[in-house]
N, CA, C and O atoms as a GROMACS GRO file, in nm:
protein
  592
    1UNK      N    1  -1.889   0.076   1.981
    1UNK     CA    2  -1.765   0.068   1.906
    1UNK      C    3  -1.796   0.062   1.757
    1UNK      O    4  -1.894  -0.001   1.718
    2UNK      N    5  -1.699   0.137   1.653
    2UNK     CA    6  -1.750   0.140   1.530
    2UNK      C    7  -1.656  -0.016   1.478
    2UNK      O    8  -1.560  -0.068   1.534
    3UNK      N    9  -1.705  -0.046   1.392
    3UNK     CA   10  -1.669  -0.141   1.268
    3UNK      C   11  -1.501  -0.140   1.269
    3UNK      O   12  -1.419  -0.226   1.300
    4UNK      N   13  -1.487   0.031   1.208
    4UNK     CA   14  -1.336   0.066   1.152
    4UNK      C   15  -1.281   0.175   1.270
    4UNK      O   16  -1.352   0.263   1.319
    5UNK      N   17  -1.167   0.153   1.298
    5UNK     CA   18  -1.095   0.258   1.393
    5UNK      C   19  -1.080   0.384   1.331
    5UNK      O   20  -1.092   0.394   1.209
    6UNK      N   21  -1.057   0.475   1.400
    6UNK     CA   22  -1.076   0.612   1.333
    6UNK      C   23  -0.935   0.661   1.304
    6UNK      O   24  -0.903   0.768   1.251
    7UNK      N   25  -0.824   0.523   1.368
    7UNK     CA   26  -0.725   0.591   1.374
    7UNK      C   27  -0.609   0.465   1.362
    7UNK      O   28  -0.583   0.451   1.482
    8UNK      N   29  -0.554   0.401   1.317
    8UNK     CA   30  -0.429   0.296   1.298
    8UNK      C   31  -0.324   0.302   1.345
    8UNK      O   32  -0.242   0.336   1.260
    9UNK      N   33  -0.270   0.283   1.468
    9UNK     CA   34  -0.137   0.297   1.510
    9UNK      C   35  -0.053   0.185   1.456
    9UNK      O   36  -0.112   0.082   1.422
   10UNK      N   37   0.079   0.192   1.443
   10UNK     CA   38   0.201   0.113   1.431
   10UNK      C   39   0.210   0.013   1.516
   10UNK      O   40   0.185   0.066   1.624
   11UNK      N   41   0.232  -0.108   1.535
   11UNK     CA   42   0.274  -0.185   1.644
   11UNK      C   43   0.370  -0.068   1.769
   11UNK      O   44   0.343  -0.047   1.887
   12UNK      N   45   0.476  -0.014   1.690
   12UNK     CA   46   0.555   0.062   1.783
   12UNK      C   47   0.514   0.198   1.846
   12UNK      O   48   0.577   0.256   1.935
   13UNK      N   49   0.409   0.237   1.794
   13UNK     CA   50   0.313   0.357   1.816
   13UNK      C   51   0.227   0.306   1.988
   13UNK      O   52   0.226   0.352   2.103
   14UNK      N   53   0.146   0.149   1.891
   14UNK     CA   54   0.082   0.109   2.026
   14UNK      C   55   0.144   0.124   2.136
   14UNK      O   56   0.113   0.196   2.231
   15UNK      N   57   0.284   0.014   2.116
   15UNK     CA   58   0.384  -0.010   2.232
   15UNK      C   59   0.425   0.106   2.309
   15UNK      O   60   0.455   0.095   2.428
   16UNK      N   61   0.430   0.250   2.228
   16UNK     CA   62   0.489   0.349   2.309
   16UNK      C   63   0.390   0.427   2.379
   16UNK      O   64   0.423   0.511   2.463
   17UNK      N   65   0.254   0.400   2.345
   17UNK     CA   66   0.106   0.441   2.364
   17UNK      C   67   0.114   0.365   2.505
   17UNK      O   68   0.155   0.405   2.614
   18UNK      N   69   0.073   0.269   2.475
   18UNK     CA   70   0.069   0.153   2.622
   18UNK      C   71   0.153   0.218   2.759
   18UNK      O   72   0.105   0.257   2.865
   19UNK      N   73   0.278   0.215   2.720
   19UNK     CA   74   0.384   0.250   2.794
   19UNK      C   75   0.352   0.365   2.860
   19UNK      O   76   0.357   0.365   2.983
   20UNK      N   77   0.308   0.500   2.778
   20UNK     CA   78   0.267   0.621   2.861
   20UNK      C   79   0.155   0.605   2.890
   20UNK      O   80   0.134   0.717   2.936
   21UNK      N   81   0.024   0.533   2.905
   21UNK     CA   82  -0.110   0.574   2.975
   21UNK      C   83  -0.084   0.547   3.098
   21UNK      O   84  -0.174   0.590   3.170
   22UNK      N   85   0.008   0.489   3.161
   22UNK     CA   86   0.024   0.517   3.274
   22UNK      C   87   0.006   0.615   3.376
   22UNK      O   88   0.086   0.697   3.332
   23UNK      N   89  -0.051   0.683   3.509
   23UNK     CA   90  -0.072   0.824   3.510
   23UNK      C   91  -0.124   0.922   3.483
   23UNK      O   92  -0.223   0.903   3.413
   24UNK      N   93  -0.105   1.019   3.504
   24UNK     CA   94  -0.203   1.142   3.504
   24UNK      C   95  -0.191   1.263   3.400
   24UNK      O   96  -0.258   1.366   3.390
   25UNK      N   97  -0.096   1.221   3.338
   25UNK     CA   98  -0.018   1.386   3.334
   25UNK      C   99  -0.089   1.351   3.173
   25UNK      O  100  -0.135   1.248   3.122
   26UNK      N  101  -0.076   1.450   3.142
   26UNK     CA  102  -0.213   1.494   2.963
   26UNK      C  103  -0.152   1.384   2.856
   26UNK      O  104  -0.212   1.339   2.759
   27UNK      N  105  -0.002   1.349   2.902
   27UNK     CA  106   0.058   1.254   2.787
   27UNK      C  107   0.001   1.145   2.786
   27UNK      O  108  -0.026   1.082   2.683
   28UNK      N  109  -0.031   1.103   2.925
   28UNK     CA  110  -0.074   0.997   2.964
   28UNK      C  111  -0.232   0.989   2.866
   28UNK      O  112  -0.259   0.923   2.766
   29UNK      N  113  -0.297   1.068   2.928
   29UNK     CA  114  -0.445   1.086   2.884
   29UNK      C  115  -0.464   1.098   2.735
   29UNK      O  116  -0.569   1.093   2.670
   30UNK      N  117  -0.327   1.117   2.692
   30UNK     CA  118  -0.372   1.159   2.509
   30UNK      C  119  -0.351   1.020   2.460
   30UNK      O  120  -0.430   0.971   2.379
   31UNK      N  121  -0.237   0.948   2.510
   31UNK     CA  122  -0.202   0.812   2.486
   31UNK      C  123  -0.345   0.736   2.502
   31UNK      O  124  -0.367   0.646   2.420
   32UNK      N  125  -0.442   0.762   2.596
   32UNK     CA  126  -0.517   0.690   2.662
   32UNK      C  127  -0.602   0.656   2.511
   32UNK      O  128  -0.603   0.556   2.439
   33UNK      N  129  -0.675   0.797   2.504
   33UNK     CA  130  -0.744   0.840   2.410
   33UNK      C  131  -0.682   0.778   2.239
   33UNK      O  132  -0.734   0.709   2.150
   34UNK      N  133  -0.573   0.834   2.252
   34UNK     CA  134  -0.504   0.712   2.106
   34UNK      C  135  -0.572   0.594   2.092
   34UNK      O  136  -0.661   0.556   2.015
   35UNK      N  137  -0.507   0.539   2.189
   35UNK     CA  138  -0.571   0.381   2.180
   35UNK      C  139  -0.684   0.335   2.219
   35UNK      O  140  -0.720   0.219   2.202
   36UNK      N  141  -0.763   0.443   2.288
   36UNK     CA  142  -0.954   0.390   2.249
   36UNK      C  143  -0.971   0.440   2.102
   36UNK      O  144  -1.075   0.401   2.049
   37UNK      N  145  -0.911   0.499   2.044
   37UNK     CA  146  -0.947   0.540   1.884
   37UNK      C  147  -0.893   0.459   1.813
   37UNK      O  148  -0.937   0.446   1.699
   38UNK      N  149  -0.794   0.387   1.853
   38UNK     CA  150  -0.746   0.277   1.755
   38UNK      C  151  -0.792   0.192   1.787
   38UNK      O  152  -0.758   0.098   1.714
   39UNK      N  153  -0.914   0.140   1.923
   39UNK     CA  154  -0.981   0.002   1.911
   39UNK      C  155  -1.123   0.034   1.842
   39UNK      O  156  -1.191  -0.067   1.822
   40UNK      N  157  -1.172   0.139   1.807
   40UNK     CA  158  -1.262   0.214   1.746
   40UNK      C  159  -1.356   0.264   1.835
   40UNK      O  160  -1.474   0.239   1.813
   41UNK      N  161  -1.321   0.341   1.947
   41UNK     CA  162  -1.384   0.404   2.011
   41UNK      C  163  -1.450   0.526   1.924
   41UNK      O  164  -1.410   0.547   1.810
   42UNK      N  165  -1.562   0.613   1.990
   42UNK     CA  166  -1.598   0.718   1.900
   42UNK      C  167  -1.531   0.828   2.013
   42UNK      O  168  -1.509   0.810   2.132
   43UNK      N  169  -1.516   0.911   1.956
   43UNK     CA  170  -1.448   1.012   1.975
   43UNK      C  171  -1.489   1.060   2.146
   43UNK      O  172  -1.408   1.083   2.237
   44UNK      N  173  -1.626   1.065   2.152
   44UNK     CA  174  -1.657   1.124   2.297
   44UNK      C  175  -1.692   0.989   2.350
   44UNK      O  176  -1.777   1.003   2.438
   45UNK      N  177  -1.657   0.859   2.332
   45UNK     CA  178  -1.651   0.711   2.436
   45UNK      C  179  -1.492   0.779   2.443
   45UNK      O  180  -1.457   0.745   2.556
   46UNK      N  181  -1.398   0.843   2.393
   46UNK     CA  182  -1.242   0.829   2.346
   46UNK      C  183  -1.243   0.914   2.534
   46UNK      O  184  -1.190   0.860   2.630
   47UNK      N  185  -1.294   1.009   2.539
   47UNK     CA  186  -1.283   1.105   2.559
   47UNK      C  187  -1.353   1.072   2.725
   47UNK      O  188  -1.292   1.114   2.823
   48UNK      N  189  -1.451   1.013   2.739
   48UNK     CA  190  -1.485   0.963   2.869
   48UNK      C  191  -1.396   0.875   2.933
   48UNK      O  192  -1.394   0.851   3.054
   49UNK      N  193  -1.317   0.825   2.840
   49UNK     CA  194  -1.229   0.696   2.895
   49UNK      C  195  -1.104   0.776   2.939
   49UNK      O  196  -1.050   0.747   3.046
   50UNK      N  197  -1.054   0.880   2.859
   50UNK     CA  198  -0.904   0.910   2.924
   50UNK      C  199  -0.938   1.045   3.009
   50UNK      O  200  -0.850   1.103   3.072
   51UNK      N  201  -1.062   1.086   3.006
   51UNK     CA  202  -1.039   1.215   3.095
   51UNK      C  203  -1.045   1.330   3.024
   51UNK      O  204  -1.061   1.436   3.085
   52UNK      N  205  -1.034   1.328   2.879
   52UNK     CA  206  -1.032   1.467   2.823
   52UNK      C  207  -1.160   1.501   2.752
   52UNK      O  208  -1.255   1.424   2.743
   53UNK      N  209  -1.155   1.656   2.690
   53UNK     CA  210  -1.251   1.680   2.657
   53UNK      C  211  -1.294   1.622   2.532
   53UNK      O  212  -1.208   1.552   2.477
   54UNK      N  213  -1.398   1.633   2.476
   54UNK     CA  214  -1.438   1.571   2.304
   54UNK      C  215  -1.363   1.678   2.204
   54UNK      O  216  -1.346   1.660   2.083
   55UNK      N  217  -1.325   1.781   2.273
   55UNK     CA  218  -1.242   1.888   2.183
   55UNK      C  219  -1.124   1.862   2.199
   55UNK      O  220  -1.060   1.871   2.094
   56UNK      N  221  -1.045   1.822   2.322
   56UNK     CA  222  -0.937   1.789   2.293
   56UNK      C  223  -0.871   1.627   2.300
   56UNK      O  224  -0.761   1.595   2.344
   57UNK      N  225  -0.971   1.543   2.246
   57UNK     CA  226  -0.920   1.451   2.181
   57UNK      C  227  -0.918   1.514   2.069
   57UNK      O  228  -0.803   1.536   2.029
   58UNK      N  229  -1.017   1.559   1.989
   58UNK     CA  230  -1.055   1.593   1.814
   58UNK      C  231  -0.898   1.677   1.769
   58UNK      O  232  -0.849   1.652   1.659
   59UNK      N  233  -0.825   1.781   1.872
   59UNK     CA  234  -0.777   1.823   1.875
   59UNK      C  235  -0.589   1.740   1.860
   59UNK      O  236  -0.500   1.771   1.781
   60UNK      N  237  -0.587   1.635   1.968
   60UNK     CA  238  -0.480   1.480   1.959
   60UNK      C  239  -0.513   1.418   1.882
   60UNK      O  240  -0.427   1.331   1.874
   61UNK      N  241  -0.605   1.396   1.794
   61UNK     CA  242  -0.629   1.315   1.704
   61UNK      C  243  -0.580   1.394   1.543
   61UNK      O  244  -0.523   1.346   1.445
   62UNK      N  245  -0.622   1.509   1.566
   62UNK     CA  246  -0.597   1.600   1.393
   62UNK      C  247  -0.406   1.580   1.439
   62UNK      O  248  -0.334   1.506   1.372
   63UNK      N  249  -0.362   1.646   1.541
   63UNK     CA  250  -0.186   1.649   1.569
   63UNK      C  251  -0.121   1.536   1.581
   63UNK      O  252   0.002   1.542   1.583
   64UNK      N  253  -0.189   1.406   1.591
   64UNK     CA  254  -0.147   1.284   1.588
   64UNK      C  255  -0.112   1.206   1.454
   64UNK      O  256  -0.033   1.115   1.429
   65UNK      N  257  -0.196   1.273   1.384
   65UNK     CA  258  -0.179   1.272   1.228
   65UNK      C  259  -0.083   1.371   1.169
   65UNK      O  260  -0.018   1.340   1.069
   66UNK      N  261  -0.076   1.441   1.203
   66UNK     CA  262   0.052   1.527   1.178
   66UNK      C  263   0.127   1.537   1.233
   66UNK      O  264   0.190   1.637   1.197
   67UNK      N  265   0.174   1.486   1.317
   67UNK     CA  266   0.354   1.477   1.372
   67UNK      C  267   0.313   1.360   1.492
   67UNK      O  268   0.343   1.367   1.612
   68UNK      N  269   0.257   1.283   1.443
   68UNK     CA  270   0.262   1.126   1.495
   68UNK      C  271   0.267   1.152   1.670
   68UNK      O  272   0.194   1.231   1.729
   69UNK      N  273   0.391   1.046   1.748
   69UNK     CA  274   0.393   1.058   1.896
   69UNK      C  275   0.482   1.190   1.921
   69UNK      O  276   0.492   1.222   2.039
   70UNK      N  277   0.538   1.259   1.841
   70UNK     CA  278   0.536   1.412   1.862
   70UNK      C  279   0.413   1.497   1.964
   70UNK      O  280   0.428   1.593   2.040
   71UNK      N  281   0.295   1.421   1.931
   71UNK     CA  282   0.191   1.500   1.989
   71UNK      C  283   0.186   1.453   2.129
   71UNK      O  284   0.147   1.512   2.229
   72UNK      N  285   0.227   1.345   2.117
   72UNK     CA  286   0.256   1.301   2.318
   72UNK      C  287   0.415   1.378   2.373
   72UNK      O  288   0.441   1.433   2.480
   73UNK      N  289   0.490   1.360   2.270
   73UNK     CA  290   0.609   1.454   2.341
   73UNK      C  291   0.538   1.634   2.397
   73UNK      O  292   0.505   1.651   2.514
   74UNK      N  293   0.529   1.716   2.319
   74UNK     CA  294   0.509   1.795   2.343
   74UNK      C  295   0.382   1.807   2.489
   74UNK      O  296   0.381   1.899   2.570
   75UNK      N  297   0.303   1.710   2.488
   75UNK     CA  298   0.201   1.707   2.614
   75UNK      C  299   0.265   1.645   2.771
   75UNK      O  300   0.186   1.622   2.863
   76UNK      N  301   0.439   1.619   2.789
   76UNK     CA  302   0.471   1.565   2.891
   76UNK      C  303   0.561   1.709   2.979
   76UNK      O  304   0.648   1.792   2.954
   77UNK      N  305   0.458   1.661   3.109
   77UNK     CA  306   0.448   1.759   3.206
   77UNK      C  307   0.596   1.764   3.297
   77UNK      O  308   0.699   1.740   3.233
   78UNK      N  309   0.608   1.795   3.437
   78UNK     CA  310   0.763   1.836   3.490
   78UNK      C  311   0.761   1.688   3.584
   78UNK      O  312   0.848   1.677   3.670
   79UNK      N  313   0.686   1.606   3.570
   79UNK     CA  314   0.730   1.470   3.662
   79UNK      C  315   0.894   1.431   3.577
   79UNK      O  316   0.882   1.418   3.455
   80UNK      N  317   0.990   1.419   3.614
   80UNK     CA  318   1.074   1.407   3.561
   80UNK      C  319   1.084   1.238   3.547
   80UNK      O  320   1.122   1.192   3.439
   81UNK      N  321   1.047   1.143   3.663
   81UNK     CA  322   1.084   1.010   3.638
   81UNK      C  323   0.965   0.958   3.522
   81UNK      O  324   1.008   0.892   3.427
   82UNK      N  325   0.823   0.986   3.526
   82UNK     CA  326   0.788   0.968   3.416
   82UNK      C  327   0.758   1.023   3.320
   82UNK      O  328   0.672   0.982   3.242
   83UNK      N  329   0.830   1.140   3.305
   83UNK     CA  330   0.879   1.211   3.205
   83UNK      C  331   0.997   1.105   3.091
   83UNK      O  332   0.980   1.065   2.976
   84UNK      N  333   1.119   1.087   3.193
   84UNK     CA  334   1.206   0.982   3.128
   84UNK      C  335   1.132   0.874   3.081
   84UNK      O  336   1.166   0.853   2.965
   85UNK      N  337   1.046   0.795   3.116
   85UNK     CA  338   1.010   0.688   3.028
   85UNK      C  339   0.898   0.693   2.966
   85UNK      O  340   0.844   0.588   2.932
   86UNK      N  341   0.835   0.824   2.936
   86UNK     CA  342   0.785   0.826   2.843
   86UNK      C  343   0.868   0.875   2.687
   86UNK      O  344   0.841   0.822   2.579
   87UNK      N  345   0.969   0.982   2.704
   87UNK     CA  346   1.084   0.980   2.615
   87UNK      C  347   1.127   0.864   2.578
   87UNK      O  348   1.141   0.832   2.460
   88UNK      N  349   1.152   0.795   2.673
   88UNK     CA  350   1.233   0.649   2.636
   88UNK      C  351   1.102   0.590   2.565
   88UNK      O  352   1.126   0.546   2.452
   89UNK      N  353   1.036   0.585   2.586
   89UNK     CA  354   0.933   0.525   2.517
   89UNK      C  355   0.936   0.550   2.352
   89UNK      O  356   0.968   0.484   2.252
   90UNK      N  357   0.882   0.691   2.382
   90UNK     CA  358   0.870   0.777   2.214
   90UNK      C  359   0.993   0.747   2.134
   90UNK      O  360   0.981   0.732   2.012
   91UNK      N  361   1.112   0.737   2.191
   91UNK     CA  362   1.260   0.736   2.109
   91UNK      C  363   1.244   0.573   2.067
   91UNK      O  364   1.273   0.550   1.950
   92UNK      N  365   1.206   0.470   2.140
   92UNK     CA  366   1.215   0.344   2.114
   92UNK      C  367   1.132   0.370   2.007
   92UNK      O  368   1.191   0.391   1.902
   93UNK      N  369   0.972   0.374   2.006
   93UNK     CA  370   0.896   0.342   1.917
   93UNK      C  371   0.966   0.436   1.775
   93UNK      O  372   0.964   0.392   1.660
   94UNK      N  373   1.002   0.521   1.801
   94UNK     CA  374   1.031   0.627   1.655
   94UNK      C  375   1.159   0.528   1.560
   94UNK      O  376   1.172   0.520   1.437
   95UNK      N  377   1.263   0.444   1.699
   95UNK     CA  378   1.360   0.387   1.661
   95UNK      C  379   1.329   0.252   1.562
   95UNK      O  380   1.417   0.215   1.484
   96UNK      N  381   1.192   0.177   1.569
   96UNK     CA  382   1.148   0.052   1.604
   96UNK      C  383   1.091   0.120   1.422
   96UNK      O  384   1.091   0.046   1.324
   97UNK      N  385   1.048   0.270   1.414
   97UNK     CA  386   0.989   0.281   1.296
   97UNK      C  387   1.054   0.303   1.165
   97UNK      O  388   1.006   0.288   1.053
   98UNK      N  389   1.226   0.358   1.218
   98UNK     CA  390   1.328   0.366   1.127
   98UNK      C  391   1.366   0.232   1.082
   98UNK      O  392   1.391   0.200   0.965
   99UNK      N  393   1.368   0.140   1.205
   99UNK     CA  394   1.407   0.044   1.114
   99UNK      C  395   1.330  -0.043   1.067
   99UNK      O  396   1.400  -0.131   1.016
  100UNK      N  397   1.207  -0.069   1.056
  100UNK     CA  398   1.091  -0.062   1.016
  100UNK      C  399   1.111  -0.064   0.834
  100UNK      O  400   1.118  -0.151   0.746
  101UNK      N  401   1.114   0.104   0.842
  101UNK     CA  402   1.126   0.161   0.700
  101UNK      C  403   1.251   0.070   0.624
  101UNK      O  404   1.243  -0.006   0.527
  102UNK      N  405   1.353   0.104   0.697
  102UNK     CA  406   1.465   0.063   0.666
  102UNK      C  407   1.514  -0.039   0.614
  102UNK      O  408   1.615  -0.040   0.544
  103UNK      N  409   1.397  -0.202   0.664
  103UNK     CA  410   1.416  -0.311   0.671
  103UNK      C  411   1.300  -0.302   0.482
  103UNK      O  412   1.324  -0.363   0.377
  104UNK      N  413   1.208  -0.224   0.505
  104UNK     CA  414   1.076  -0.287   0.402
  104UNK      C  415   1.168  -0.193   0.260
  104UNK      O  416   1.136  -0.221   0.145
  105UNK      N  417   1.275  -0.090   0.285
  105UNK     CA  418   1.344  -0.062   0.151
  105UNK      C  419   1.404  -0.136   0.151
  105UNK      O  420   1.368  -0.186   0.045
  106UNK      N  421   1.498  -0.212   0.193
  106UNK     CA  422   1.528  -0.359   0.170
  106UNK      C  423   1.522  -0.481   0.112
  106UNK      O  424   1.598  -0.559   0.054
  107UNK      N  425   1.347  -0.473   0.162
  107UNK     CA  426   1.295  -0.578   0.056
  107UNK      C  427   1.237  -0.529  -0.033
  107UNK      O  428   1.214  -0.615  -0.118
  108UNK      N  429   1.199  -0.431  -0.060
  108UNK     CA  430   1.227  -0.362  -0.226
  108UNK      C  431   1.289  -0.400  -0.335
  108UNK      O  432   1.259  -0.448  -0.444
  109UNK      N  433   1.385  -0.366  -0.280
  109UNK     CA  434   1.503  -0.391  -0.326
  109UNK      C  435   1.535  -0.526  -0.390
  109UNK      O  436   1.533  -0.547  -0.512
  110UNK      N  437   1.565  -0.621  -0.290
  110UNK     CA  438   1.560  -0.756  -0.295
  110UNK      C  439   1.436  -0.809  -0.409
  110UNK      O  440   1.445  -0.912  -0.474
  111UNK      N  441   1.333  -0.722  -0.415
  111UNK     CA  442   1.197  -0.792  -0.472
  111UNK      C  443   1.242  -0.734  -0.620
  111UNK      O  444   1.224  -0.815  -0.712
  112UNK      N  445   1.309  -0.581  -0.664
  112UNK     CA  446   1.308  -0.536  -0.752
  112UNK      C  447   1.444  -0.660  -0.835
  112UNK      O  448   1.422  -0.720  -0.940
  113UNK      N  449   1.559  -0.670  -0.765
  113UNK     CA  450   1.612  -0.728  -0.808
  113UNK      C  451   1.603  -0.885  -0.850
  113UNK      O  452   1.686  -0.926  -0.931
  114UNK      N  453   1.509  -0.969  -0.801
  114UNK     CA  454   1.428  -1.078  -0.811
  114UNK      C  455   1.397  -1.091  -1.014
  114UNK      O  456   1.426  -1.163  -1.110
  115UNK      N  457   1.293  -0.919  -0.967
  115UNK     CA  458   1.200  -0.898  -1.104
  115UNK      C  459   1.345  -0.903  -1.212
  115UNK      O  460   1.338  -0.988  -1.300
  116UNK      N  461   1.446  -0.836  -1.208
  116UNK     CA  462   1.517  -0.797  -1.314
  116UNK      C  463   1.569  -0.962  -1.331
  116UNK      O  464   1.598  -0.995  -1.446
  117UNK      N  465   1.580  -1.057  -1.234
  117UNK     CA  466   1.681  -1.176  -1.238
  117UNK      C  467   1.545  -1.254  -1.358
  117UNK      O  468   1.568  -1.341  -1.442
  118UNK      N  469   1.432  -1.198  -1.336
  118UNK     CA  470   1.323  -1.359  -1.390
  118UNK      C  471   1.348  -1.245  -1.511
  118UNK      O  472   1.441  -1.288  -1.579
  119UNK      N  473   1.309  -1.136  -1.556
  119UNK     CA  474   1.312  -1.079  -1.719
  119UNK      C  475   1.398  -1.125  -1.795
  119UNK      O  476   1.377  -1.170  -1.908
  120UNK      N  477   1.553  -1.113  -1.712
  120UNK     CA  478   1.656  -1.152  -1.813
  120UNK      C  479   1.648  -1.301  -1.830
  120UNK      O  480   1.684  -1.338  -1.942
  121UNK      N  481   1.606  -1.409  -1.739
  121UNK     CA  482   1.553  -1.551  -1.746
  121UNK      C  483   1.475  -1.549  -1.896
  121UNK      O  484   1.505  -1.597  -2.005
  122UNK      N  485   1.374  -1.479  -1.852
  122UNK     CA  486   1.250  -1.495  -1.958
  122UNK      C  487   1.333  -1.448  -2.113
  122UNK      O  488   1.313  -1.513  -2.216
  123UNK      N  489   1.385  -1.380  -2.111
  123UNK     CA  490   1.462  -1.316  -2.263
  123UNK      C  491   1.529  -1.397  -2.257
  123UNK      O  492   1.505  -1.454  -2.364
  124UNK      N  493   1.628  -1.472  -2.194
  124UNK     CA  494   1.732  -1.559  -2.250
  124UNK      C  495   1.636  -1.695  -2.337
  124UNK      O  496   1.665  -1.754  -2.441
  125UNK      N  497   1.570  -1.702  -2.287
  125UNK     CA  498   1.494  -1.813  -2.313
  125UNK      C  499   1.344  -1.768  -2.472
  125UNK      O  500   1.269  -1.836  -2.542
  126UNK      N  501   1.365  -1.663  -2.459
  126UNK     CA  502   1.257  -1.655  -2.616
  126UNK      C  503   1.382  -1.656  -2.679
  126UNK      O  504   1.376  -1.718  -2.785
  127UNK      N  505   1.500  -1.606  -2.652
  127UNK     CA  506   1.625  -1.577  -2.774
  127UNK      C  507   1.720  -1.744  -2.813
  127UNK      O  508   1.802  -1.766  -2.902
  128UNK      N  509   1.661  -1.842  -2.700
  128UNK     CA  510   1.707  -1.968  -2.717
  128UNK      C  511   1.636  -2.024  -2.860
  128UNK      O  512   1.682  -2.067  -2.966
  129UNK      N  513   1.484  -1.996  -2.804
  129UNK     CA  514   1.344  -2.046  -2.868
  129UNK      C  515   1.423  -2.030  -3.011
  129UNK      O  516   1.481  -2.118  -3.075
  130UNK      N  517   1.407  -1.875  -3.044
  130UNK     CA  518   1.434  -1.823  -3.178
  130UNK      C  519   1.570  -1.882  -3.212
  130UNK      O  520   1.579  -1.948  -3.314
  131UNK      N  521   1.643  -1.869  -3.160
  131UNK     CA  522   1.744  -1.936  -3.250
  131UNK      C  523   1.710  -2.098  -3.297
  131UNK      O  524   1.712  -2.138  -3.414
  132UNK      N  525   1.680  -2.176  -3.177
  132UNK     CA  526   1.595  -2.308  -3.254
  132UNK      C  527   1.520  -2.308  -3.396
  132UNK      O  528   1.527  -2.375  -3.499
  133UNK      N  529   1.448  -2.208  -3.352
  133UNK     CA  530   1.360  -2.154  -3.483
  133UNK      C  531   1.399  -2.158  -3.626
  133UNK      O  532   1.354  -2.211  -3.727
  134UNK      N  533   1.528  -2.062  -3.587
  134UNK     CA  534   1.637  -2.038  -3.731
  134UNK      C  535   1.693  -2.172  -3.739
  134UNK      O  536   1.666  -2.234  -3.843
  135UNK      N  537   1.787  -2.249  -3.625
  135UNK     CA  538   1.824  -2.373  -3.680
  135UNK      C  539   1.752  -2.472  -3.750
  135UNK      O  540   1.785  -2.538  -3.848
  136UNK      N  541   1.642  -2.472  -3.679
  136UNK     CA  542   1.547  -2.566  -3.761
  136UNK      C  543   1.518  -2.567  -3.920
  136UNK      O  544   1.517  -2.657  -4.004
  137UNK      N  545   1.494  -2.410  -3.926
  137UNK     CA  546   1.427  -2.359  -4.074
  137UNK      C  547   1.557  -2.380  -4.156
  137UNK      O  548   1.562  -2.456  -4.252
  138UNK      N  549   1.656  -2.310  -4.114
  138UNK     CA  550   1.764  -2.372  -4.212
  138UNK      C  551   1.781  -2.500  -4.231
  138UNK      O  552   1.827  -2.527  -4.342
  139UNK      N  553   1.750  -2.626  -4.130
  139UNK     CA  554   1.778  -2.748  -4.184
  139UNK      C  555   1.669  -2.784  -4.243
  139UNK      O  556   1.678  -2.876  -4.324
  140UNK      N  557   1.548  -2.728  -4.219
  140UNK     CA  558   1.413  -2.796  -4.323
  140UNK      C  559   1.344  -2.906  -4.183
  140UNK      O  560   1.256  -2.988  -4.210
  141UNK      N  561   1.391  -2.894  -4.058
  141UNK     CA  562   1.314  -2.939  -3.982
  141UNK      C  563   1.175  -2.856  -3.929
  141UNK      O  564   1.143  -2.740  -3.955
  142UNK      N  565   1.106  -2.959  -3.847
  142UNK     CA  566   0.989  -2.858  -3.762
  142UNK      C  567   1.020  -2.796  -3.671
  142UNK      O  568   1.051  -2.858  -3.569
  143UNK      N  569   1.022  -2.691  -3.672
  143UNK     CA  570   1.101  -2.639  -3.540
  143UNK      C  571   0.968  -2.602  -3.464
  143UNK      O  572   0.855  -2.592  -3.513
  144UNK      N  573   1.007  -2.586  -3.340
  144UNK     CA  574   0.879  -2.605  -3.227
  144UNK      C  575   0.835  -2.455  -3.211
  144UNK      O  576   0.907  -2.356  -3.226
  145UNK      N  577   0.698  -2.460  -3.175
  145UNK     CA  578   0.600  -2.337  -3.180
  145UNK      C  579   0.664  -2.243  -3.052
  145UNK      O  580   0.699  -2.292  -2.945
  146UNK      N  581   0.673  -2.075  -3.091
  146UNK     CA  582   0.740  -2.003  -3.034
  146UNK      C  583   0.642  -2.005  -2.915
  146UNK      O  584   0.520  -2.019  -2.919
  147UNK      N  585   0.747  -1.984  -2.773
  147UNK     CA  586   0.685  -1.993  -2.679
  147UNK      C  587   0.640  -1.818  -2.631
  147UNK      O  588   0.682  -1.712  -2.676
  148UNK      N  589   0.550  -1.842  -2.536
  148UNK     CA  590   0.474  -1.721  -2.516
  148UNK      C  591   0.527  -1.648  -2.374
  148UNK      O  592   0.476  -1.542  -2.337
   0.00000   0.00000   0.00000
């Protein structure tokens, strides 16, 4: 096993990974292969473990990166009952990743608006300073050292 995985799935990636190695059918076997690459299997340990070749993991692994569990949709065969829950699977995890996204622009958001609440804090407060400043100097008091 290497150090670093060759490959990082999503929590919801795993979950929908898990769900299809069940079985025989190539979805199954590519799923398999996913997740010996995401515990850092090497490519041909990947490849002894689910059944496929060292070419076509290399092959689920480049399409896995480019259109994610797309690459398990397109590999599910005519079993129709686990056909359905591997769909159900892929639709959950894809669902689990929208809102995912959905939730972390959110806190963006929330974080950006945070930043704008402490700037205008921080400016109200040098423009307090300075006016002290001026009151002071006009009365001939010490007025206190501008803050930073």
């Amino acid at each position: 096993m290497n150090s670093e995985p060759q490959l990082q799935l999503t929590p919801e990636e795993r979950t929908a990974c898990l769900a299809m190695a069940n079985g025989d059918s190539l979805a199954a076997r590519r799923a398999v292969a996913l997740l010996a690459l995401h515990e850092g299997a090497t490519q041909p340990l990947a490849a002894e473990r689910c059944g496929l070749s060292a070419g076509q993991v290399r092959y689920t692994l480049r399409r896995f990166r480019e259109v994610r569990l797309q690459v398990l949709e397109a590999a599910i065969g005519n079993n129709a009952a686990e056909n359905e829950l591997q769909r159900k699977a892929i639709k959950a995890a894809k669902k689990a990743a929208k809102r995912e996204k959905k939730e972390a622009k959110k806190q963006r958001k929330r974080e950006k608006k945070e930043a704008k609440k402490a700037a205008k804090a921080e400016k109200r407060t040098r423009k307090e300073a300075k006016r002290a400043r001026k009151a002071a100097a006009a009365t001939g008091a010490v007025a206190p050292p501008p803050a930073e």
